[in-house]
C-alpha positions as CSV (number, residue, x, y, z in Angstrom):
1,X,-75.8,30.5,-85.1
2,X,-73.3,32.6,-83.2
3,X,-71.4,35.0,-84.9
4,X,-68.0,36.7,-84.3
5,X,-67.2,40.3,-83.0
6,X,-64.5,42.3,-83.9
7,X,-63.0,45.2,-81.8
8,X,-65.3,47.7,-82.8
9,X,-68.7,45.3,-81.8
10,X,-66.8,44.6,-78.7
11,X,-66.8,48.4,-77.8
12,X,-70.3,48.5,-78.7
13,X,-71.6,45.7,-77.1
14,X,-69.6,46.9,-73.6
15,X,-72.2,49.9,-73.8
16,X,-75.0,46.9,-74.4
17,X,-77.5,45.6,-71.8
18,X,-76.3,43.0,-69.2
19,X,-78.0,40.1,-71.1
20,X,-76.9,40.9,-75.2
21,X,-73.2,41.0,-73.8
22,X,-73.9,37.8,-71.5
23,X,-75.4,36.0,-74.0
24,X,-72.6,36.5,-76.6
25,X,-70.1,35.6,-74.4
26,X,-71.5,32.8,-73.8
27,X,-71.6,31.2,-76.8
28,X,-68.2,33.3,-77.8
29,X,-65.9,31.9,-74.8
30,X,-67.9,30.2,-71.7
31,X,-65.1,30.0,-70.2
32,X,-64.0,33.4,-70.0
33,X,-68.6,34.6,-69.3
34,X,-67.7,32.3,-66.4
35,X,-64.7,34.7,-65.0
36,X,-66.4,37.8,-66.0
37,X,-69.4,37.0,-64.1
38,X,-67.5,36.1,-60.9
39,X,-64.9,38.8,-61.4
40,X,-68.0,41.4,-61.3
41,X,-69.4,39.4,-58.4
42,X,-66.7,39.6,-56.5
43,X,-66.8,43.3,-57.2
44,X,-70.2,44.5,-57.0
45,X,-70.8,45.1,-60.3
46,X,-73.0,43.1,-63.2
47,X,-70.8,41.5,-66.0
48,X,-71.6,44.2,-68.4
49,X,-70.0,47.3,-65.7
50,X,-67.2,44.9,-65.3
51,X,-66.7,44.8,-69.3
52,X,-67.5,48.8,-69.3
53,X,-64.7,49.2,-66.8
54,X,-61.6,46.6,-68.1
55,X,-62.4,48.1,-72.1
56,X,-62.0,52.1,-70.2
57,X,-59.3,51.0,-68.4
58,X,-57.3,49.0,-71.2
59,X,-58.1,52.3,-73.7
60,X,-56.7,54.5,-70.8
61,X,-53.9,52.4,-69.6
62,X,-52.6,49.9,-72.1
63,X,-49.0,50.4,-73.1
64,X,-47.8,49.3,-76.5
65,X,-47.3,45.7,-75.5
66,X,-50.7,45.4,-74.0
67,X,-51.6,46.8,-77.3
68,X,-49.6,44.1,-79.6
69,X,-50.6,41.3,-77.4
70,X,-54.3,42.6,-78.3
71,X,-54.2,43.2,-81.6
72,X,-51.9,39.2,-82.2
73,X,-54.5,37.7,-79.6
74,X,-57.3,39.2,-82.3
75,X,-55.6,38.3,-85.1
76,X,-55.5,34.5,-84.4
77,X,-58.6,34.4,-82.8
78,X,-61.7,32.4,-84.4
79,X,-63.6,34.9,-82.2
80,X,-61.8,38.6,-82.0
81,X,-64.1,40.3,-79.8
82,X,-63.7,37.5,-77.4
83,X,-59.9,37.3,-77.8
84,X,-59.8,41.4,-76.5
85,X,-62.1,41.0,-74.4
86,X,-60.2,38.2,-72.8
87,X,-56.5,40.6,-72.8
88,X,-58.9,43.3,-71.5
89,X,-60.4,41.3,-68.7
90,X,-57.1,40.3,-67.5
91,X,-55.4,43.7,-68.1
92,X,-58.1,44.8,-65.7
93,X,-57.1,42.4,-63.2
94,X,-53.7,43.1,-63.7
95,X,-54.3,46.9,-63.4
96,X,-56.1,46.2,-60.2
97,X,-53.2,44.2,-58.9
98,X,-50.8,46.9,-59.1
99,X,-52.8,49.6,-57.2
């Protein structure tokens, strides 16, 4: 049985081993394991320092929008920690874009 995560299990679980985070995400969104994983391949980094890095950088960097489409994304979603995690991963790339 695969349960939801909210925000504050999302923050947690960034801070989790490699496999408890890969493992949820899995089952949470495959989709969006699949980008993680080749995001942090493509970077040099395992999925759960990629997830460390885009949940820093969104708590660092988000504006108020970033923050509303968060918190609406969460809102609707069957899965919330999935749903942020989803608006982190791409605020990351976003982020990264920019530079």
């Amino acid at each position: 049985m695969s349960r939801s995560f909210a925000l504050g299990d999302l923050l947690a679980l960034s801070r989790a081993s490699k496999l408890e985070l890969e493992t949820w995400l899995a089952n949470a969104d495959p989709g969006l394991a699949s980008q993680v994983r080749t995001e942090a391949q493509v970077r040099g980094e395992s999925s759960a320092q990629f997830v460390r890095i885009a949940v820093a950088d969104f708590l660092a960097e988000a504006d108020e929008e970033a923050w509303a489409d968060l918190l609406s994304a969460a809102r609707s979603a069957t899965d919330p920690g999935a749903a942020c995690l989803g608006r982190m991963t791409a605020f990351r790339i976003a982020l990264e874009v920019r530079q």
